[in-house]
C-alpha positions as a Markdown table, in Angstrom:
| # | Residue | x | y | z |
|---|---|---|---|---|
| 1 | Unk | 35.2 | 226.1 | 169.3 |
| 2 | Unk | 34.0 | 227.8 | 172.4 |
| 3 | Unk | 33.2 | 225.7 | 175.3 |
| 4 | Unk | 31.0 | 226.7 | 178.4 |
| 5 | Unk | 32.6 | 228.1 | 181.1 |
| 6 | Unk | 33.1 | 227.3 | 185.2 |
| 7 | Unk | 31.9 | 230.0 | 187.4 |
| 8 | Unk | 31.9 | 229.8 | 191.5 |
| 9 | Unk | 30.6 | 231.8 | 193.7 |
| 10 | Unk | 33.8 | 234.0 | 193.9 |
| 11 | Unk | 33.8 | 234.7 | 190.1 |
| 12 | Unk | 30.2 | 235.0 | 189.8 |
| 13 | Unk | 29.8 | 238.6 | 189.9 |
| 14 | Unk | 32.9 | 239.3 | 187.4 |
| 15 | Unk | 31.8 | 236.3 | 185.0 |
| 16 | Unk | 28.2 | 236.6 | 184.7 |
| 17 | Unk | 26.9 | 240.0 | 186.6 |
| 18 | Unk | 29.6 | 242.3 | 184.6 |
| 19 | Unk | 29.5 | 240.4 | 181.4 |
| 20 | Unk | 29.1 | 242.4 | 178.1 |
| 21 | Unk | 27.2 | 239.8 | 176.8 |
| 22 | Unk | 24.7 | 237.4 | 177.2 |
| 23 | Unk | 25.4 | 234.6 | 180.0 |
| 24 | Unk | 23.3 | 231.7 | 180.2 |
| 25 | Unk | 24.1 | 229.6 | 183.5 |
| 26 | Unk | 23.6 | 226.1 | 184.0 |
| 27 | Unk | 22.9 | 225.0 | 188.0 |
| 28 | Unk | 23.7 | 221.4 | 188.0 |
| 29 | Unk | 24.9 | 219.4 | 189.6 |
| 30 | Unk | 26.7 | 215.4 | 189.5 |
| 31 | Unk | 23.8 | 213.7 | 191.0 |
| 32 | Unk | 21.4 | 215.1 | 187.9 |
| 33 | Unk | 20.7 | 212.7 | 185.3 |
| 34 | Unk | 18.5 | 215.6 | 183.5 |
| 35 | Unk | 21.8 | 217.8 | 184.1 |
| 36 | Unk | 23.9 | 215.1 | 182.3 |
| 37 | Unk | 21.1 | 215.2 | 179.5 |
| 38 | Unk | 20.9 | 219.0 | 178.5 |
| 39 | Unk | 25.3 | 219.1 | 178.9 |
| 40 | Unk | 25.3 | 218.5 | 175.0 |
| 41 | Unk | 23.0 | 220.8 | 174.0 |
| 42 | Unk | 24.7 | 223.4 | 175.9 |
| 43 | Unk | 27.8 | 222.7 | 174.7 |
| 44 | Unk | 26.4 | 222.8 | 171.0 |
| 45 | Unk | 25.0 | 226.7 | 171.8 |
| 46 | Unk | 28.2 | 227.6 | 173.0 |
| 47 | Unk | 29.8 | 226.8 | 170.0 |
| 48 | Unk | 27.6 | 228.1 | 167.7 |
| 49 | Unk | 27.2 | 231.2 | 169.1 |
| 50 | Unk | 30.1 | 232.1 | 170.1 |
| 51 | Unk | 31.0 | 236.1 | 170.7 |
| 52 | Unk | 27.4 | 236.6 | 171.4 |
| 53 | Unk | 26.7 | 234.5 | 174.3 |
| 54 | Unk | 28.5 | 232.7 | 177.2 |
| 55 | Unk | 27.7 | 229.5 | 178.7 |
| 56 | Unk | 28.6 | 229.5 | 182.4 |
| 57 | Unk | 28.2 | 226.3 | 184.2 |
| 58 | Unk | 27.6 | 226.1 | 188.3 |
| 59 | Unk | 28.3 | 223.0 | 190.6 |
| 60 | Unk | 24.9 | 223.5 | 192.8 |
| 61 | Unk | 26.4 | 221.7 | 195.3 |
| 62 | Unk | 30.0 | 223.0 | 195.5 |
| 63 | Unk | 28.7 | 227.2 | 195.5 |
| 64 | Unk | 25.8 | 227.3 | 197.6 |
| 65 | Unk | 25.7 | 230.7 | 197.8 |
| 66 | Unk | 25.0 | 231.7 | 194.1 |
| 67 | Unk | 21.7 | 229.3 | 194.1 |
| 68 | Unk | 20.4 | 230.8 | 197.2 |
| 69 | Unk | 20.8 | 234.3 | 196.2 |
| 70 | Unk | 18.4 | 233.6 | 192.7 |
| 71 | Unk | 15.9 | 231.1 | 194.4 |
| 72 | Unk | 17.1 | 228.2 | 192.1 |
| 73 | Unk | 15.7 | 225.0 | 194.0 |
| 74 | Unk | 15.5 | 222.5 | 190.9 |
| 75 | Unk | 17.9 | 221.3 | 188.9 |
| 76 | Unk | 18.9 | 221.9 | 186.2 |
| 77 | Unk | 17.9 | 225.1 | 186.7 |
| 78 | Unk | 18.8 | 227.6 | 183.2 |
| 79 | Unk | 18.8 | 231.9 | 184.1 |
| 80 | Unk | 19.8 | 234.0 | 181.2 |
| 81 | Unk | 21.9 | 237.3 | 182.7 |
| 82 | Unk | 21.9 | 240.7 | 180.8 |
| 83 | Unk | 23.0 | 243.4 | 182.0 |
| 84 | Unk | 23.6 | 242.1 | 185.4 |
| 85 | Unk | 20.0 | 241.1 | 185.3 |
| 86 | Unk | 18.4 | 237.5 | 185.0 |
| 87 | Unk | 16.2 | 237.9 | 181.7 |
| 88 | Unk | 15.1 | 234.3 | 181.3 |
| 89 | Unk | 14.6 | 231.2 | 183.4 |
| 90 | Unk | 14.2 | 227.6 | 182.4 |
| 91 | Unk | 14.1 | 224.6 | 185.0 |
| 92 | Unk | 14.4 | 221.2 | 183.7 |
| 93 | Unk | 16.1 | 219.7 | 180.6 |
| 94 | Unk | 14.7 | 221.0 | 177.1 |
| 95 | Unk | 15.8 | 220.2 | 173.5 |
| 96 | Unk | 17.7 | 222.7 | 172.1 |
| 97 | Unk | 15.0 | 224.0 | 169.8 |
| 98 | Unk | 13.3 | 225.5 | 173.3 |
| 99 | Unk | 16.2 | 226.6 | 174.7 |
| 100 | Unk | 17.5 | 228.4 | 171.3 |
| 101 | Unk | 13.5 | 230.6 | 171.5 |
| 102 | Unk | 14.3 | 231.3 | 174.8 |
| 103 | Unk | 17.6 | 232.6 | 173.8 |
| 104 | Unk | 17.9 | 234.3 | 171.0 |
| 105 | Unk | 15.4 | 237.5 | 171.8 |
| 106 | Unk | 18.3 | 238.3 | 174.1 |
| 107 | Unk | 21.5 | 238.1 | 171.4 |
């Protein structure tokens, strides 16, 4: 079982931006409760589709720098990456049935 992933604002651009696949980043951060809420759900995509997507996770508070660069001023904030390029955006806990129509044009 494939679990999400940390990324920082020094591995950013090798984790997500170079990425031949699909990354879907989480912004959160501890103080979230809605962050706390979608953690499951994002671990439950990871697993199942595993090999055709990543789940990268970002402490908002910890890499300030990544946040600022893509605007993200809610939490938890979702962008989908391909190709170096954010595809999607979600802001805000959603069941997993939203999050899976967002996703899966882009597998």
């Amino acid at each position: 079982m494939t679990a999400p992933i940390t990324v920082t604002d020094e591995t950013f651009d090798e984790q997500v931006l170079q990425s031949d696949i699909p990354v879907l980043v989480d912004f959160w951060a501890d103080w979230c409760g809605p962050c706390k809420m979608i953690a499951p759900v994002l671990d439950q995509i990871a697993a199942e589709f595993d090999g055709k997507i990543t789940i990268a996770k970002l402490d908002y508070d910890a890499n300030p720098v990544t946040p600022g660069k893509y605007s993200v001023l809610g939490l938890p904030t979702l962008l989908l990456y391909k190709g170096g390029e954010v595809v999607e955006q979600v802001t805000g806990a959603k069941p997993k049935r939203a999050l899976l129509k967002v996703i899966e044009p882009h597998l």
